[in-house]
LUMBAMAR-531206 format. One line per field, with one value per residue (C-alpha): residue number from 1; x, z, y; residue in one letter. Coordinates in Angstrom, 1 decimal. Each point is the difference from the previous one (the first is absolute). Layout:
BEGIN
seq = NUM,... .
xx = X,... .
zz = Z,... .
yy = Y,... .
type = a,... .
This chain:
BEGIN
seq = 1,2,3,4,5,6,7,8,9,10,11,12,13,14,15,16,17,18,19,20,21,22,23,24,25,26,27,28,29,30,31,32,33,34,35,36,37,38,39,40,41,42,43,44,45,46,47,48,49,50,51,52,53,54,55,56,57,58,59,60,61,62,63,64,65,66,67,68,69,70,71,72,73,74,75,76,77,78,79,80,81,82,83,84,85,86,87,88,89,90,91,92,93,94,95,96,97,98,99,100,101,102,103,104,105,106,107,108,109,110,111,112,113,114,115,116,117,118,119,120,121,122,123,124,125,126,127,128,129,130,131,132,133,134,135,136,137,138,139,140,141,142,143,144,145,146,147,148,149,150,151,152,153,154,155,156,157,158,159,160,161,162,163,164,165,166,167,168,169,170,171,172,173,174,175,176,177,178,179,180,181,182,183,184,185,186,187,188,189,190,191,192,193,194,195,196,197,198,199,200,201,202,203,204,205,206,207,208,209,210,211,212,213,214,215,216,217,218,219,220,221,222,223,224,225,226,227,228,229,230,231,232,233,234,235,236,237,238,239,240,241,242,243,244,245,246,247,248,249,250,251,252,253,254,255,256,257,258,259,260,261,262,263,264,265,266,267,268,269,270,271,272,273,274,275,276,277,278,279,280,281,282,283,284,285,286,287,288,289,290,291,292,293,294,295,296,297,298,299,300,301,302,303,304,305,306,307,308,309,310,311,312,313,314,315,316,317,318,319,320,321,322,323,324,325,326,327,328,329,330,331,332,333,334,335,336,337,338,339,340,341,342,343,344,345,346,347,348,349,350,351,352,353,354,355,356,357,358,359,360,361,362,363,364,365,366,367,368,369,370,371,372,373,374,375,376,377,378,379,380,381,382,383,384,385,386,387,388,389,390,391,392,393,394,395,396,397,398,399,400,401,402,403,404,405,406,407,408,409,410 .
xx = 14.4,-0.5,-2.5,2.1,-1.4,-0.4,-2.7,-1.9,-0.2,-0.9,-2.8,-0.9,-0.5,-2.6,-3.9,-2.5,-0.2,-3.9,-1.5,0.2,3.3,0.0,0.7,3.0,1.1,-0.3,2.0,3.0,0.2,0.3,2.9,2.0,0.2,0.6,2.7,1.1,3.2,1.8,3.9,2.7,0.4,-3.4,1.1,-2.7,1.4,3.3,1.5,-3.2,1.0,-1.8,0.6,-2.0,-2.9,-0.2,-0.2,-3.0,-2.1,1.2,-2.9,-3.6,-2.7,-1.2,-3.9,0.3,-0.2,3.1,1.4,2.0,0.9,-0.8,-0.8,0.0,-2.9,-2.0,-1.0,-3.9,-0.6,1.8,-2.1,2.3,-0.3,1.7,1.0,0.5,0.4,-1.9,-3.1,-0.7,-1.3,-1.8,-0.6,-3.1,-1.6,2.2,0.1,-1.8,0.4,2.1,-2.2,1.2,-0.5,-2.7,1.0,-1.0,2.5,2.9,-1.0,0.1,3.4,2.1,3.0,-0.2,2.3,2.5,-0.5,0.8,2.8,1.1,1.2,-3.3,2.6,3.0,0.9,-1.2,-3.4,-0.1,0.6,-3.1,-2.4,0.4,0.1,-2.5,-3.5,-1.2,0.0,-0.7,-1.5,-0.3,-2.0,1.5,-3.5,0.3,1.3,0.5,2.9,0.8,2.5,1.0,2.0,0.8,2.0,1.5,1.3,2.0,-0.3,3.1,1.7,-3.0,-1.0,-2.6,-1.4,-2.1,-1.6,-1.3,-2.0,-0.4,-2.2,0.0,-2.5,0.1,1.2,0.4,2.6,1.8,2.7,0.9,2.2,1.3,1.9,1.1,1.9,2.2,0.7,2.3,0.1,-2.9,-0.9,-1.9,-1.3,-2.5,-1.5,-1.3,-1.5,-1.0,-2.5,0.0,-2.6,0.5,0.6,0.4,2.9,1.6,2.6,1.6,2.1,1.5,1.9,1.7,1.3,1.7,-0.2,1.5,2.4,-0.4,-3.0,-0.5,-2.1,-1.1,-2.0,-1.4,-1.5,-2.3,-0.7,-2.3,-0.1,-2.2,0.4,0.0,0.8,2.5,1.1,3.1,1.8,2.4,1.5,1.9,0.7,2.5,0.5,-0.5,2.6,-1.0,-2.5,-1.2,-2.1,-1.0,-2.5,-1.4,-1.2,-1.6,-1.2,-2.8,-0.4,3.0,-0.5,-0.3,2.4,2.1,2.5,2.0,2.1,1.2,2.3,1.4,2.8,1.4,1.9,1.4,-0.3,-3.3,-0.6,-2.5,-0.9,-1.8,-0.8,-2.3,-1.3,-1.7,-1.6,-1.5,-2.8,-0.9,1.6,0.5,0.9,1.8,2.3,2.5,1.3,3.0,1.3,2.0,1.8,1.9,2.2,1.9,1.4,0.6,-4.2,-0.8,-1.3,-1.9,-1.6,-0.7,-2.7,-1.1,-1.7,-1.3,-1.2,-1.0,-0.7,-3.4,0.6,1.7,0.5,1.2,1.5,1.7,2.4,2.0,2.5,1.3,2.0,1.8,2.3,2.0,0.8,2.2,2.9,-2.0,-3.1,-1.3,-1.9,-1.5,-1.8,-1.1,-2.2,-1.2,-1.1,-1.7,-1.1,-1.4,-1.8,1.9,-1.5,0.6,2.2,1.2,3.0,1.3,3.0,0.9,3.0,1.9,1.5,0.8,-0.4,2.1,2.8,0.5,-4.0,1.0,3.0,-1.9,-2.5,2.9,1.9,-3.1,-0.1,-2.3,0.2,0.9,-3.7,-1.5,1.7,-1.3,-3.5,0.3,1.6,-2.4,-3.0,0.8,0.5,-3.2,-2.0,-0.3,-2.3,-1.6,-0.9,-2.6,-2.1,-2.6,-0.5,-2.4,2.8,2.7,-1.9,1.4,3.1,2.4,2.4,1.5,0.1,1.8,2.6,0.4,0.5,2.6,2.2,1.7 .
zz = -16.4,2.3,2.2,3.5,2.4,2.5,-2.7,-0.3,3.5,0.5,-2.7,1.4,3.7,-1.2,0.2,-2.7,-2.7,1.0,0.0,-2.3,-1.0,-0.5,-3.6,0.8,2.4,-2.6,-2.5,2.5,1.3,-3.5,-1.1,3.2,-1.0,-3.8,0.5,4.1,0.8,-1.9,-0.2,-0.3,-3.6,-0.2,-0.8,2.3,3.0,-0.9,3.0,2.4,3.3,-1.2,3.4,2.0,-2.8,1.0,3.8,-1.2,-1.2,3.4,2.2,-0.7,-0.4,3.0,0.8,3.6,0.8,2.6,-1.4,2.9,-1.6,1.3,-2.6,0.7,0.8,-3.3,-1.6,0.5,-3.0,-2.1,0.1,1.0,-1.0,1.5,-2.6,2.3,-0.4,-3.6,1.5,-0.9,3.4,-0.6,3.2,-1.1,-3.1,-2.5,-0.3,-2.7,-3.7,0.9,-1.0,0.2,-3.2,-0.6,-0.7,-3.6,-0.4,1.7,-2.3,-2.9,1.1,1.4,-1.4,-2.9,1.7,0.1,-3.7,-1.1,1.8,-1.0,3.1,0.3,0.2,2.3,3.1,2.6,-1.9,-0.1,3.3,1.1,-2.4,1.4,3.5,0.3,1.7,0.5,-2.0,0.3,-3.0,0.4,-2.6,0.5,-1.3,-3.1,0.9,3.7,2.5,2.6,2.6,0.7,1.8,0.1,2.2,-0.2,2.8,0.4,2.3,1.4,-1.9,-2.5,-3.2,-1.0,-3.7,-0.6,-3.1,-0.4,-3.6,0.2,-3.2,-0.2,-1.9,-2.3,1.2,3.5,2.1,3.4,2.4,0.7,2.6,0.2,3.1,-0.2,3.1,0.5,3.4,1.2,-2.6,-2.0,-3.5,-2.1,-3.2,-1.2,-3.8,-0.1,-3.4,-0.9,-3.0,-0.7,-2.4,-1.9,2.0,3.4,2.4,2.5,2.6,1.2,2.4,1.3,3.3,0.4,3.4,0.7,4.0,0.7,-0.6,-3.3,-0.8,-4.3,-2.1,-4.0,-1.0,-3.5,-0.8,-3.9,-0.8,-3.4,-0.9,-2.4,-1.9,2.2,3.2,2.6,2.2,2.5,2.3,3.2,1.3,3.0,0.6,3.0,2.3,-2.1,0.2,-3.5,-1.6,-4.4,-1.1,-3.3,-1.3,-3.5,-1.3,-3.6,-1.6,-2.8,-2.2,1.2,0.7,4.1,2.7,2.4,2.9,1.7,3.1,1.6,3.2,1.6,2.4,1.2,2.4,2.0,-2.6,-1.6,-3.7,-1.5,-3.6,-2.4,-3.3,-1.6,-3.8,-1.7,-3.3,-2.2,-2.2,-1.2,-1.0,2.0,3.3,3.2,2.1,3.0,2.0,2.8,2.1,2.7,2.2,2.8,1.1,3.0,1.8,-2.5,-1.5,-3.4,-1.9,-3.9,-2.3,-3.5,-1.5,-3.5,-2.4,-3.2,-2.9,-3.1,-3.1,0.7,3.1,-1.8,2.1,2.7,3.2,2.3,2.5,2.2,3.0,1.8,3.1,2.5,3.5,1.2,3.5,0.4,-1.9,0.5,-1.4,-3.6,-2.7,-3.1,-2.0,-3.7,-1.6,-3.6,-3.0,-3.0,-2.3,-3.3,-0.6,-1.3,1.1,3.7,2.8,2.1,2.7,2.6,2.2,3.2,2.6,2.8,2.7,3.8,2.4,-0.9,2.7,-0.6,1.1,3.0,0.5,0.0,2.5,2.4,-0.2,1.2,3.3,-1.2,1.1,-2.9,0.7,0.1,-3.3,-1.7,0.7,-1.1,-3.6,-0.2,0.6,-2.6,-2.5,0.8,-0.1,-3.8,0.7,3.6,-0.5,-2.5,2.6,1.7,3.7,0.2,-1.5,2.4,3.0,-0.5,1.4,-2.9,0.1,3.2,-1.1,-3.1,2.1,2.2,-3.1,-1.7,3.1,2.0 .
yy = -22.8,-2.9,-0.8,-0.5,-2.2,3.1,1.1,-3.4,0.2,3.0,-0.7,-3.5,1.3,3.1,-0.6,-1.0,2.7,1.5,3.7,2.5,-0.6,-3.7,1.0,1.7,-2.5,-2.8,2.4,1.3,-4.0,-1.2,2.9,-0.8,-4.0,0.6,3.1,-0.7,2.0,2.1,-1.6,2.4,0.3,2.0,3.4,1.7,-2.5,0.2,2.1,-1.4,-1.9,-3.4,-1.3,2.5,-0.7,-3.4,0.9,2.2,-3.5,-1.8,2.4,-1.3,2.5,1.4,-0.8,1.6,3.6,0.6,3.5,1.5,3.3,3.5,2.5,3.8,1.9,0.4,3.7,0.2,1.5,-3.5,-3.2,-2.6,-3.6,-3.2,-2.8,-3.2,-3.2,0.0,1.5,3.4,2.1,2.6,1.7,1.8,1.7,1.1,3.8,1.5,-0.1,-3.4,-3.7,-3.5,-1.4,-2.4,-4.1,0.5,3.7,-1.9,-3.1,2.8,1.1,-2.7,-0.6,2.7,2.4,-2.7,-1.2,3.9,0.3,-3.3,-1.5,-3.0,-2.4,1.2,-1.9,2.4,0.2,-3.5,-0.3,2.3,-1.5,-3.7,1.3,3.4,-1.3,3.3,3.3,4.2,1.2,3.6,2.7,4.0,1.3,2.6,3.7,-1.6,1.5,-2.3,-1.3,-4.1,-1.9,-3.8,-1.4,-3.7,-1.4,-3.0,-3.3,-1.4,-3.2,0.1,0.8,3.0,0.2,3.3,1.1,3.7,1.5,3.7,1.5,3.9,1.1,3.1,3.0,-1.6,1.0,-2.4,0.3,-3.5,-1.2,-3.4,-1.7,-3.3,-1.5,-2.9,-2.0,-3.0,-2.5,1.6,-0.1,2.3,-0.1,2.7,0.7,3.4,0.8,3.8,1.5,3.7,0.9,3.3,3.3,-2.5,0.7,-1.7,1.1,-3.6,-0.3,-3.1,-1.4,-3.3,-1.0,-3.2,0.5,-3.3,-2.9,-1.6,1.9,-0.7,1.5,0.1,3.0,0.5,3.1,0.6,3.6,0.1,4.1,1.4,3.2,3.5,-2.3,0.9,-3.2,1.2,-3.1,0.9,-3.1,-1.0,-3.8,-0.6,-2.9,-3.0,-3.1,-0.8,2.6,0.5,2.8,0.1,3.2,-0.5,3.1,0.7,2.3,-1.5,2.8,2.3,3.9,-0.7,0.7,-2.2,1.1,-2.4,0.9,-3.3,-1.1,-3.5,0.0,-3.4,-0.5,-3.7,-2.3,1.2,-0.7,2.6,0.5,2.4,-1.3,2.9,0.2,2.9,-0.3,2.1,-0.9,3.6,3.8,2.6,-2.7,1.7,-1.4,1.0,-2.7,-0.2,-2.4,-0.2,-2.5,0.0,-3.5,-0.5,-3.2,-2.9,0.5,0.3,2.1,-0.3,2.5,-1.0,2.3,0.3,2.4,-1.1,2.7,-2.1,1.6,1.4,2.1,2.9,3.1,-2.4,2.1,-2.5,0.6,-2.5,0.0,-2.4,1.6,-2.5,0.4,-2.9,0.6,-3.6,-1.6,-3.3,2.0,-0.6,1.8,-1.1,2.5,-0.4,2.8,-1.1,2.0,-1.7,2.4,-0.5,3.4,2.9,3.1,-0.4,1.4,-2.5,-0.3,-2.0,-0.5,-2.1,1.1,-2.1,2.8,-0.2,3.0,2.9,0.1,3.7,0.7,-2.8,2.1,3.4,-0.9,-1.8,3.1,2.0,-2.2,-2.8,-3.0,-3.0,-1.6,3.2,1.0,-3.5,0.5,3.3,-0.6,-3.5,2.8,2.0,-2.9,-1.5,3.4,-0.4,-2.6,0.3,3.6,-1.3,-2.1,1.6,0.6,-2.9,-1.8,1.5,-1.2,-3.1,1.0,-1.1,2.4,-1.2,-3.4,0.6,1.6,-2.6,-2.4,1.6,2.0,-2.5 .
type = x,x,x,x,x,x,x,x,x,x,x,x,x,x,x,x,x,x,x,x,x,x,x,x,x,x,x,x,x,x,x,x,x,x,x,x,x,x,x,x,x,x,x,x,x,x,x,x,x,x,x,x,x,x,x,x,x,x,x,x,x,x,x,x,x,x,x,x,x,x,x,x,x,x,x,x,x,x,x,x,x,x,x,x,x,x,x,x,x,x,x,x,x,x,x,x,x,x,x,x,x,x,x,x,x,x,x,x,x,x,x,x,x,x,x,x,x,x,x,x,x,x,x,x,x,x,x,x,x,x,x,x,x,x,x,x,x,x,x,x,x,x,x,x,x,x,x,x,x,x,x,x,x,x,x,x,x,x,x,x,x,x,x,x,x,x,x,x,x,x,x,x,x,x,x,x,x,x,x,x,x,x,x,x,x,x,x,x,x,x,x,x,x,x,x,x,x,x,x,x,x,x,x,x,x,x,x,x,x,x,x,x,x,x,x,x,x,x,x,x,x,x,x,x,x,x,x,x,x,x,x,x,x,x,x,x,x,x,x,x,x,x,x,x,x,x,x,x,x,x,x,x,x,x,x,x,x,x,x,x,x,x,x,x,x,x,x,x,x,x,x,x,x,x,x,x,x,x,x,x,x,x,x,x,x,x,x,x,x,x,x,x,x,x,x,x,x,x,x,x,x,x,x,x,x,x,x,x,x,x,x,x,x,x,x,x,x,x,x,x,x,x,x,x,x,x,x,x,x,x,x,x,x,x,x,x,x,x,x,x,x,x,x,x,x,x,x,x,x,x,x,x,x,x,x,x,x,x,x,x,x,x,x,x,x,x,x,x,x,x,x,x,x,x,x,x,x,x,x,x,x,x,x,x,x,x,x,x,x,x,x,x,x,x,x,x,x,x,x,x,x,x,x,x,x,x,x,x,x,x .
């Protein structure tokens, strides 16, 4: 990697490292100018639009608050909470069994779910560390059931770095939901880092919406499970001109449970990517993941997700499957699902497909008096319902559905 000018710009034109951070300012700065940009022969950047990733340094960080998005009418019984401009808003207590942790708990913390899942030095981290001035630090109290969401909106032709640490405690249980938005030449980059203690659970759900032209965004999610745990991710990401998600999720000791039902549908000239990893450190480990994509247009579209079993997590149960649509002859799909298993006792599968929509179900539902557009949204509907049928209604009133259609049938 090389350190572009974009990026020594970008780093030149932020403010004095200060606040509670300043330690992981000076850290993220410091990575960025010894590793810069990935090149093309990085394996994990390989397929990546390196272009687009340069446009992402050209937006300095936003220091004014001028979100224009409208959200949806929020469920009273959720607490929602607004991320902007890397100042965490609460808009009032938090509800109960929730607490902010204190400086020295997030001093305790900081950076260790990162350094387990083993991803303190990637780009996107590095990015967040030199440029996050503000941070929610968030305790789900023991044997706790509660409700959250966080929003993150964008600001038009600026940057946004947001930082989020969510401890849940033993026994504790949350249903998260997570809604980052893009806008006109907007930039995103959010570190969301995630503790379940033993018996904990967490119901996460996830939207991504571009919502504008050359909207970017770099997403890292870190999952650390302990034993008897039960983490579950649904996620939609849609809209972006250039988007990378990339969910680290391990499992220190094994015996815990992980679910994984993902979307992104591009469309234009969108580049979106998924690049997932799920280790096990333990026995006895769970896992049941899926991914879809849908590409139309002349966008892109990248899946490369691996599982790796070493010799320790015996009795290993991992499943994996990568289903795609291509919708365009200019369209494109690269999907890559990885296995590396060392252990012996395990069960292990995984699989990717490439399809387009079955003419004889488009024929069917012509032949029954439906109209062609009709018939698209219908068939897209019932490929997406693997996924979307596992988002809540809080999720659902985001209205993603219909934008999802409107994507892909033109």
């Amino acid at each position: 990697m090389k350190s572009s000018a974009f990026c020594r710009n970008w780093l030149k034109s932020l403010p004095p490292t200060q606040g509670d951070l300043q330690k992981e300012q000076v850290f993220g700065r410091k990575r960025l100018l010894e590793k810069g940009i990935p090149s093309p022969e990085d394996e994990a950047w390989r397929l990546s639009n390196l272009n687009r990733l340069n446009e992402f340094f050209a937006l300095p960080l936003t220091i004014k608050e001028r979100s224009n998005h409208h959200f949806p009418e929020q469920e009273k019984s959720i607490k929602r909470l607004i991320l902007n401009t890397n100042k965490c808003i609460l808009e009032d207590i938090l509800p109960e069994g929730i607490t902010k942790l204190s400086n020295r708990e997030i001093e305790e913390n900081i950076g260790n779910i990162i350094k387990t899942c083993n991803i303190k030095n990637d780009l996107a981290v590095s990015i967040n560390q030199a440029a996050s001035s503000d941070l929610l630090a968030l305790r789900i109290n023991q044997n706790v059931t509660q409700s959250l969401e966080i929003i993150i909106p964008s600001v038009q032709q600026q940057m946004i770095s947001t930082r989020v640490i969510i401890i849940l405690e033993k026994g504790a249980r949350l249903d998260l939901l997570e809604v980052i938005l893009g806008n006109n030449q907007s930039a995103q980059n959010h570190l969301i880092e995630i503790k379940l203690e033993a018996n904990a659970e967490l119901n996460h759900e996830l939207i991504s919406f571009g919502q504008g032209k050359q909207a970017s965004s770099l997403s890292t999610l870190a999952v650390e499970q302990s034993p008897q745990s039960k983490y579950s991710l649904n996620s939609l990401h849609q809209g972006w001109h250039y988007a990378r998600f990339e969910p680290r999720i391990i499992q220190t000791q094994g015996d815990a449970s992980t679910t994984i039902k993902s979307l992104q549908v591009t469309s234009a000239k969108e580049q979106i990517a998924t690049h997932s990893l799920v280790r096990f450190e333990g026995p006895n480990g769970r896992l049941d993941q899926l991914q879809k994509a849908v590409a139309t247009d002349s966008s892109h579209s990248i899946f490369n997700g691996s599982i790796d079993v070493p010799k320790k997590a015996q009795k290993t149960e991992a499943a994996q499957l990568s289903k795609n649509l291509i919708l365009s002859k200019r369209a494109r799909i690269d999907t890559k699902p990885e296995l590396e298993i060392v252990a012996d006792d395990v069960r292990c599968t995984h699989g990717a497909t490439v399809s387009q929509l079955q003419e004889e179900e488009l024929f069917y539902l012509l032949s029954r008096g439906i109209n062609k557009e009709a018939a698209n949204s219908l068939l897209l509907q019932g490929y997406y319902d693997d996924i979307i049928s596992n988002f809540s209604k809080n999720a659902q009133r985001w209205n993603f559905i219909e934008k999802l259609i409107k994507a892909t049938n033109k």
